[in-house]
C-alpha positions as CSV (number, residue, x, y, z in Angstrom):
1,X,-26.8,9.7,-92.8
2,X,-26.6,6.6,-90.9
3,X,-23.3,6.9,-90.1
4,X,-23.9,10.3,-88.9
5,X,-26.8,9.1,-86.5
6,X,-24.0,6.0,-85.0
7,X,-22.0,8.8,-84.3
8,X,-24.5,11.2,-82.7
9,X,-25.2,8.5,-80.2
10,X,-21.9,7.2,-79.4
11,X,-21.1,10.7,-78.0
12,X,-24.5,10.9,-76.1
13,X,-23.3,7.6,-74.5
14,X,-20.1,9.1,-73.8
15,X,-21.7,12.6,-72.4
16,X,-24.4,10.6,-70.4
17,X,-21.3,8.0,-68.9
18,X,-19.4,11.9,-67.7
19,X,-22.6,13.2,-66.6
20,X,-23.1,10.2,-64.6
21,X,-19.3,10.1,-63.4
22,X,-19.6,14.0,-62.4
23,X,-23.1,13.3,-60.4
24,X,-21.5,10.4,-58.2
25,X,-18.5,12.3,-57.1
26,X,-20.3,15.2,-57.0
27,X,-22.5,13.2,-54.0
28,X,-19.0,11.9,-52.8
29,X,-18.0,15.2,-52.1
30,X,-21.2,16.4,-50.6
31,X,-21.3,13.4,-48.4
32,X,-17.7,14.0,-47.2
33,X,-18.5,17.7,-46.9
34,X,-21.2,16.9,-45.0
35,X,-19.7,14.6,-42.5
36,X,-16.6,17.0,-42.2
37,X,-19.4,19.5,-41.4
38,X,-21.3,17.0,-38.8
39,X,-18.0,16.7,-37.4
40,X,-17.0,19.8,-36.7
41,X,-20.4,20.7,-35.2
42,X,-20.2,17.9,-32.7
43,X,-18.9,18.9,-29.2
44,X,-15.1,19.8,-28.9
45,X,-13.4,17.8,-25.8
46,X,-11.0,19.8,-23.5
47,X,-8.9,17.1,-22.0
48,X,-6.0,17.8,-19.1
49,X,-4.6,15.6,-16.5
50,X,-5.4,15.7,-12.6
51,X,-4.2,13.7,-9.5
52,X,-6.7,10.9,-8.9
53,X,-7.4,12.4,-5.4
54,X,-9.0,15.1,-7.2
55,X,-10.6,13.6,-10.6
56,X,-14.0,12.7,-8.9
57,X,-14.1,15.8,-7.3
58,X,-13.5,18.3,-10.1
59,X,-16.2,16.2,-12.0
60,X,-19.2,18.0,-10.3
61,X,-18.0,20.8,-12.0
62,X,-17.4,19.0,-15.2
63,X,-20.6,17.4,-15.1
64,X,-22.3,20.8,-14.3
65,X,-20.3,22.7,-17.4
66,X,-21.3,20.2,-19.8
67,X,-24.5,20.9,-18.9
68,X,-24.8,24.4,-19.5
69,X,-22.4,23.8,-22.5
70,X,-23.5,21.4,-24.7
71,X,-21.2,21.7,-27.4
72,X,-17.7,21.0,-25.0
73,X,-17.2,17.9,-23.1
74,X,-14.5,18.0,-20.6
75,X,-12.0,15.0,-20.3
76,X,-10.2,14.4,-16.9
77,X,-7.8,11.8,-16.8
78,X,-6.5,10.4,-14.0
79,X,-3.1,11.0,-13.1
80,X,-1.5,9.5,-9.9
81,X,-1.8,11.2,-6.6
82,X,1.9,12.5,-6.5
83,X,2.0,16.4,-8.0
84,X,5.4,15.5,-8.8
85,X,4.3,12.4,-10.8
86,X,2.1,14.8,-12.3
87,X,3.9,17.4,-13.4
88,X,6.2,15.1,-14.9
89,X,3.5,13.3,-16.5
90,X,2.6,16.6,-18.5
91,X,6.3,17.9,-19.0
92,X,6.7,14.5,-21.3
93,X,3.4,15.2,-22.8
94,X,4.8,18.5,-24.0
95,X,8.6,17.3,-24.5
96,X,7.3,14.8,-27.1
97,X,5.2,17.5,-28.9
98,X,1.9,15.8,-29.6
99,X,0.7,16.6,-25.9
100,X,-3.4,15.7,-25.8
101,X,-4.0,18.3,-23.2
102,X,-5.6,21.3,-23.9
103,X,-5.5,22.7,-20.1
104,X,-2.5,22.5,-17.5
105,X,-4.3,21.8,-13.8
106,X,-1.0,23.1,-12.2
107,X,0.0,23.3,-9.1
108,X,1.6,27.0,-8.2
109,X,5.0,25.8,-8.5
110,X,5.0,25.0,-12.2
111,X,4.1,28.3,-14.0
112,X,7.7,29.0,-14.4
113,X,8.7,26.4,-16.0
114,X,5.9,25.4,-18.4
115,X,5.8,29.4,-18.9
116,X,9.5,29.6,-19.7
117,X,8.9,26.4,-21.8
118,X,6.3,27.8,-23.6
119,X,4.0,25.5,-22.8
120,X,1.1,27.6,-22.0
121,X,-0.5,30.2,-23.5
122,X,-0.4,34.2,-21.8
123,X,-3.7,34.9,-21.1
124,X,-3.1,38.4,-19.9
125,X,-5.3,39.4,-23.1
126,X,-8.6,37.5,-21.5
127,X,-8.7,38.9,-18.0
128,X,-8.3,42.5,-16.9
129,X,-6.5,43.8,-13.7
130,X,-10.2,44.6,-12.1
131,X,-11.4,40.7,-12.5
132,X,-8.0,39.6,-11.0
133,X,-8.3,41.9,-7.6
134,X,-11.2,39.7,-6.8
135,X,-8.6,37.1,-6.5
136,X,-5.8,36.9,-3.4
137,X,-3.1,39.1,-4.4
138,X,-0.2,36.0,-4.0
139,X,-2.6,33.7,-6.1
140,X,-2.7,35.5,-9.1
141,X,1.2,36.5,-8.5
142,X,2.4,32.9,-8.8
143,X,0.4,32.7,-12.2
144,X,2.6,35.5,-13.6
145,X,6.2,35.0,-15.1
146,X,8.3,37.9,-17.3
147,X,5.1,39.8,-17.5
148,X,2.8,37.7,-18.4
149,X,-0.2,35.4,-16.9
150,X,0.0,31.8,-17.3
151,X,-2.2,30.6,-14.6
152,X,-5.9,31.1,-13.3
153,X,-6.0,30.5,-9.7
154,X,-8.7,28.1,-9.0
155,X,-8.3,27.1,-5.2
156,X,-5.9,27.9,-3.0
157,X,-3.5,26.3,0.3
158,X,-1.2,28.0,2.3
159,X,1.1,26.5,5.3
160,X,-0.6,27.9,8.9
161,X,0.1,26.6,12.4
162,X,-2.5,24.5,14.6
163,X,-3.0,24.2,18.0
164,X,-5.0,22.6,20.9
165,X,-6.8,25.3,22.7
166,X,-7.4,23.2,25.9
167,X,-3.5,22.6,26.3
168,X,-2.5,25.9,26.3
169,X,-6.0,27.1,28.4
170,X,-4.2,24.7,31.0
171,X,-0.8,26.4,30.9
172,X,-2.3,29.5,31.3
173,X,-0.7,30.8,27.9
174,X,-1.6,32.6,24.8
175,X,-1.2,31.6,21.5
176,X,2.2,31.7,20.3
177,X,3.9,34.2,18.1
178,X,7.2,34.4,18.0
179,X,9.7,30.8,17.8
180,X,11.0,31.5,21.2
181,X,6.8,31.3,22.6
182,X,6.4,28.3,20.4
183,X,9.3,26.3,22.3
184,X,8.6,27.7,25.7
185,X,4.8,26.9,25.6
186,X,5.5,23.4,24.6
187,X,8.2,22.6,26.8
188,X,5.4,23.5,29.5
189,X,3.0,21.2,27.6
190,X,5.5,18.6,27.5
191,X,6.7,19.1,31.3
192,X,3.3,19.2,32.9
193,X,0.9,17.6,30.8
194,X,0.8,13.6,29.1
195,X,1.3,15.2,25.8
196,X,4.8,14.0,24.1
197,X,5.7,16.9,21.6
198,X,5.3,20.1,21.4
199,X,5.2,21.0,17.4
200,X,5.0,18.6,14.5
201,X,5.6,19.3,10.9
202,X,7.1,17.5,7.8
203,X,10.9,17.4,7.6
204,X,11.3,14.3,4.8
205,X,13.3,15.2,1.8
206,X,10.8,16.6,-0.2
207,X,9.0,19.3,-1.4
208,X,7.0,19.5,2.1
209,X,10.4,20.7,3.4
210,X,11.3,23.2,1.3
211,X,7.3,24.6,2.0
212,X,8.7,24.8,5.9
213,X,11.6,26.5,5.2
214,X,10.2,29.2,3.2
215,X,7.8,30.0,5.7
216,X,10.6,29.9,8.3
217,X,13.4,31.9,6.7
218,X,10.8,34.6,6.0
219,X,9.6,34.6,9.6
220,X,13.3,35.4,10.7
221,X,13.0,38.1,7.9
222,X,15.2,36.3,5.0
223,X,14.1,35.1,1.8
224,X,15.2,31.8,-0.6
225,X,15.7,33.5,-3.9
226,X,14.7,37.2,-4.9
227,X,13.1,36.6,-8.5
228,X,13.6,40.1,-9.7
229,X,17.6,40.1,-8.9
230,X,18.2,36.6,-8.4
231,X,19.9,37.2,-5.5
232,X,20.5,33.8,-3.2
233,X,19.7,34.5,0.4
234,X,20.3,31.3,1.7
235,X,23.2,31.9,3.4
236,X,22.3,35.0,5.3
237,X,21.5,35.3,9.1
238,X,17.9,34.7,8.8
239,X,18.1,31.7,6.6
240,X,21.3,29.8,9.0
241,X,18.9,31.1,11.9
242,X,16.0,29.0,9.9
243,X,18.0,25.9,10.0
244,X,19.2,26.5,13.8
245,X,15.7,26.4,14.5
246,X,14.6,23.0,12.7
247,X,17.0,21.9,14.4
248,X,16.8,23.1,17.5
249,X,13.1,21.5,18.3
250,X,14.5,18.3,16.9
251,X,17.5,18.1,19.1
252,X,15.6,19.0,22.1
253,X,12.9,16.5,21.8
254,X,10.1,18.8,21.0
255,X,9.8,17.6,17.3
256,X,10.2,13.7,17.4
257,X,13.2,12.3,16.2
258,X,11.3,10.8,13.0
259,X,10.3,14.2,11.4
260,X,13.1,13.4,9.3
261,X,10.8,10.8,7.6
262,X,7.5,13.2,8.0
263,X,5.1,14.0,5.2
264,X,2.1,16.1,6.0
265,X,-0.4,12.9,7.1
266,X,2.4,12.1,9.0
267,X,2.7,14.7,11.2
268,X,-1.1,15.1,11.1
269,X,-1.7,11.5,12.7
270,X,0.6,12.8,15.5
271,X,-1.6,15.9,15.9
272,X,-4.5,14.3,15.5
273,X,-4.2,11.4,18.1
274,X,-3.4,13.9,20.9
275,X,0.1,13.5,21.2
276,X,1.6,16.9,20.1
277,X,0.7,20.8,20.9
278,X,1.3,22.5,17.5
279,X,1.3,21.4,13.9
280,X,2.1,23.0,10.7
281,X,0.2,21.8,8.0
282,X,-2.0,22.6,5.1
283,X,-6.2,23.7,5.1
284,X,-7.0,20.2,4.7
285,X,-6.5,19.6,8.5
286,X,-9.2,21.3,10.0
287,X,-11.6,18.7,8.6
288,X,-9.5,16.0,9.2
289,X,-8.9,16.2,13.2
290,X,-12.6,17.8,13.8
291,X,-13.7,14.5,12.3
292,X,-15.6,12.7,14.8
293,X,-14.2,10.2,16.7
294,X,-10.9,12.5,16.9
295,X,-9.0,12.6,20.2
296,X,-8.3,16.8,19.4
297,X,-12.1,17.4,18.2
298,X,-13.5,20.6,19.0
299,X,-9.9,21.7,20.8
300,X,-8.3,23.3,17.9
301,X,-7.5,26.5,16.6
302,X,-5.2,28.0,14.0
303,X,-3.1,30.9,13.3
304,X,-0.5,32.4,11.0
305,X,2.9,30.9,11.2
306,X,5.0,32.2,14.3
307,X,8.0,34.2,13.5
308,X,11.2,36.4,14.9
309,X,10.2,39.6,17.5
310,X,9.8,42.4,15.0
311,X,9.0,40.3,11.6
312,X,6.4,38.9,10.3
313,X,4.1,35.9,9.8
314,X,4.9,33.9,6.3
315,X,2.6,31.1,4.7
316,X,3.9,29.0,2.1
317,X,1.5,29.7,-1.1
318,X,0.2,26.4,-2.0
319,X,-2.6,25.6,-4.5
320,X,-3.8,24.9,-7.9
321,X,-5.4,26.6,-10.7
322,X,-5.6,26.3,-14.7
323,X,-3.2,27.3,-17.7
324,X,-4.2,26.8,-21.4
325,X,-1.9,24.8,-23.0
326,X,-0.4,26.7,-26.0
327,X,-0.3,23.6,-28.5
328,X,-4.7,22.8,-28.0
329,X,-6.6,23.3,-31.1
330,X,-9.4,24.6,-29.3
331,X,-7.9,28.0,-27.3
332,X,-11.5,29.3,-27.2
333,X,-13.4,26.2,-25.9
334,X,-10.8,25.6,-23.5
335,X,-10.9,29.6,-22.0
336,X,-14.7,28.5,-21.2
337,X,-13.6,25.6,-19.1
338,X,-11.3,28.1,-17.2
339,X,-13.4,30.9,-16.4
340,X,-16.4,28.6,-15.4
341,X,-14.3,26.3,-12.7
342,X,-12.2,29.7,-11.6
343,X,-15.8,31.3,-11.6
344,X,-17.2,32.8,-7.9
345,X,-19.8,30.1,-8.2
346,X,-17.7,27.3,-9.6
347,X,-15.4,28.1,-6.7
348,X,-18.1,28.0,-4.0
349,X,-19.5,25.1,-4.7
350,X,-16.2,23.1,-4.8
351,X,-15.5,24.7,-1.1
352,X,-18.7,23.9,0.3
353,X,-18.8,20.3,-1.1
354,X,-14.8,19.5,-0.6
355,X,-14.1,22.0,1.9
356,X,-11.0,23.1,-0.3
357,X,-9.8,26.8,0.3
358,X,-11.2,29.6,-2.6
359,X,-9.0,31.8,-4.2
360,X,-11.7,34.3,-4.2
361,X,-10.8,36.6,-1.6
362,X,-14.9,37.3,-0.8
363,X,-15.2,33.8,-0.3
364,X,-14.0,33.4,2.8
365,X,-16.8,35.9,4.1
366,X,-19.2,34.3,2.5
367,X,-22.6,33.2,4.9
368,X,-22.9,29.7,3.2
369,X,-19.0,28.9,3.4
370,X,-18.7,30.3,7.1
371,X,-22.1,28.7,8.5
372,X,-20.7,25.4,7.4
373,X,-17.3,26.1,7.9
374,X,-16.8,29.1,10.8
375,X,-12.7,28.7,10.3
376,X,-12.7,30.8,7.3
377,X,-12.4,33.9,8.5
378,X,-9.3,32.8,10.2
379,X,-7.8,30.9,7.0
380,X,-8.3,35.0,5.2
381,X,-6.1,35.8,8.2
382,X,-3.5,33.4,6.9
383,X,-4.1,33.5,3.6
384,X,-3.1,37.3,3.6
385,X,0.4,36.6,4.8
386,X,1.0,33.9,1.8
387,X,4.6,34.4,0.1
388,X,5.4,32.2,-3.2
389,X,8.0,30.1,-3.5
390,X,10.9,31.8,-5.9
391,X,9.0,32.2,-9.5
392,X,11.4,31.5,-11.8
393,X,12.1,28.8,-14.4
394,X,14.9,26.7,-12.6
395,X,12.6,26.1,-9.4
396,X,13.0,22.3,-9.7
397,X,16.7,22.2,-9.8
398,X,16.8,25.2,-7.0
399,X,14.2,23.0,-5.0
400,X,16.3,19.9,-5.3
401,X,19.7,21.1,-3.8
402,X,17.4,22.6,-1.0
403,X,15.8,19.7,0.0
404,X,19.6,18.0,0.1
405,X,21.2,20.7,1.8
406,X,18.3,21.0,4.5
407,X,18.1,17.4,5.1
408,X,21.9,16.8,5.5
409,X,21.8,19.5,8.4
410,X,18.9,18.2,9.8
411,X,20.2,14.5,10.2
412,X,23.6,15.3,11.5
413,X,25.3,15.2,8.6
414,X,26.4,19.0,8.4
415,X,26.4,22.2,10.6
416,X,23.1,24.5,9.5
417,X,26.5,27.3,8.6
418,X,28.2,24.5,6.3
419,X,24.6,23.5,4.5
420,X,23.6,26.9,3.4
421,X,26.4,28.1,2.4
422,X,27.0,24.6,0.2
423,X,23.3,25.2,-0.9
424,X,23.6,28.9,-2.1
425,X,26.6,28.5,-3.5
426,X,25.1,25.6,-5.9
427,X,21.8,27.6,-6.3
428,X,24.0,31.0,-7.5
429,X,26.0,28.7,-10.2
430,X,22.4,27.2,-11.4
431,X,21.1,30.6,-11.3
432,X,24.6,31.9,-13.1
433,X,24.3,35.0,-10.1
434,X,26.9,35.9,-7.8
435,X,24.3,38.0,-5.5
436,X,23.4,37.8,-2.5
């Protein structure tokens, strides 16, 4: 009997010691399952990399999103002011495979290659062909590659040229259209007024270049690269006639001698202190020389790009706008980010507080923008005779033996004839094309 009793309790100490084990990790777990829970209803952070110009400037929108959207935080992280830095920046991000961005702020020159990388995620599926007509057509073009959309346009730039209305009010001449107007009115300008040049632009070895050429071979009625056949047009008429003409304003003192060393400030300080007629240059001019205290204020106009008798205006499509990155957890939270910054509103406010150009096409009609900026309607001028650069995959390389080829005729180094057919003869191997 006793021994039966010792035994009894024994196993209740040994049934209480398991009930007691079970309860503890029982309140492990639900504490853990609890945090993990607490954790995952704490706001997601979208995080993606921006030039440092720009990081204050996007966060009014950031700031404004987080409001509305309590549960995503937006992380912008500095990046230097270079795009090229940039884009290389994110490249390794995404070559290493543990890239922390969940967005791509691209500029329109890198779909392509993050696209063909895959990179970024097709988001065809979350925008329909009605939504994107609100956009300018050659926007929402250089977010596209093989069929799908890869990019949200968010603002946009395209090349355009300035001049001073006064100058050519003193001539007695219009506005010029075609190349040959553009060197005869500033020869005039040059012979009878104190202004040394005639037209400015940027003609370093760079990117800038290539953005001048474009618009110049298309005004003579050529093209770089067709993206559909791959055929290299660099060594046609229009684009040796595109060289001849760089060249031409440099050799006859119309473009200084430095352009060869030009980026666009460069050739804006040029503009802006009075001493040239003409500039090609981006948007961001107008607010630059109407600034006050500016030689030029108030004695400004611009227009699209001139171009060959019987052709027509080009503008180099510039610009930036978002891609989701197709590696971020979060695909859902990070869509959100997109659409509110690419927004109509999102958009408006960023033009009217940093006077960047919309990609909205309604925008530049819009009675806010115009009362504050009045030049808008002739930026939708420009803007509708935008052209991309080639959209395909192997645009840096392409790019690079460009810019080499263009600045070796430019400083002496080869005939125009010699440069493009070396450069389309190195872009059709990279290409593995034998078009033309």
């Amino acid at each position: 009997m006793i021994q039966a009793l010792y035994n009894w309790l024994n196993f209740g100490k040994r049934q209480l010691s398991r009930w007691i084990t079970l309860a503890v990790s029982t309140c492990l777990v639900l504490v853990t399952l609890s945090a993990v829970a607490w954790s995952q209803s704490g706001p997601v952070t979208i995080t993606f990399l921006v030039r440092a110009v720009e990081a204050q400037q996007l966060q009014l929108l950031a700031d404004q999103f987080e409001a509305e959207h309590p549960d995503i935080k937006i992380d912008l992280v500095e990046g230097p002011n270079a795009a090229d830095n940039v884009e290389n920046l994110y490249t390794t991000s995404f070559l290493l495979g543990d890239s922390p961005y969940d967005l791509v702020y691209s500029d329109v020159v890198w779909i392509p290659k993050f696209a063909a990388a895959g990179w970024l995620q097709d988001l065809s599926d979350r925008v329909n062909d009605d939504e994107l007509s609100a956009f300018l057509d050659a926007d929402v073009a250089a977010g596209r590659y093989q069929g799908g959309l890869y990019r949200m346009p968010f603002r946009s730039a395209m090349g355009m040229l300035y001049y001073r209305t006064d100058l050519l009010d003193e001539i007695g001449a219009a506005p010029p259209e075609t190349f040959t107007d553009l060197i005869q009115a500033s020869e005039t300008i040059q012979e009878t007024t104190d202004v040394p040049y005639g037209y400015v632009w940027q003609g370093l070895q760079y990117e800038g270049l290539v953005t001048n050429f474009v618009e110049i071979i298309a005004g003579y009625g050529g093209y770089w690269v067709n993206p559909e056949t791959l055929a290299v047009g660099l060594d046609s008429e229009a684009g040796i006639n595109a060289v001849k003409f760089m060249k031409q304003v440099i050799d006859q003192g119309i473009t200084p001698a430095g352009v060869t060393n030009y980026l666009e400030e460069d050739s804006l300080r040029v503009f802006e202190n009075g001493n040239a007629a003409f500039l090609r240059n981006w948007p961001y001019v107008w607010a630059e020389a109407n600034k006050d205290g500016s030689p030029v204020q108030g004695d400004i106009a611009l227009k699209p790009m001139v171009h060959a008798p019987n052709e027509n205006p080009a503008a180099c499509l510039g610009g930036w706008g978002f891609g989701v990155a197709a590696s971020t957890p979060h695909p859902e939270a990070a869509w959100e980010v997109v659409d509110f910054f690419t927004s109509r509103q999102g958009q408006k406010q960023f033009a009217l507080e940093y006077a960047y150009v919309p990609s909205r096409r309604d925008l530049f009609t819009d009675p806010d923008i115009l009362a504050k900026f009045p030049h808008y309607e002739q930026l939708l001028e420009v803007a509708e005779t935008t052209v991309p650069r080639p959209p395909i995959g192997q645009y840096a390389q392409l790019s690079d033996i460009l810019q080499r080829y263009l600045s070796s005729a430019l400083t002496d180094q080869m005939t125009p004839e010699a440069a493009m057919t070396k450069a389309a003869g190195e872009s059709r191997r990279v290409l593995n094309s034998d078009r033309t």
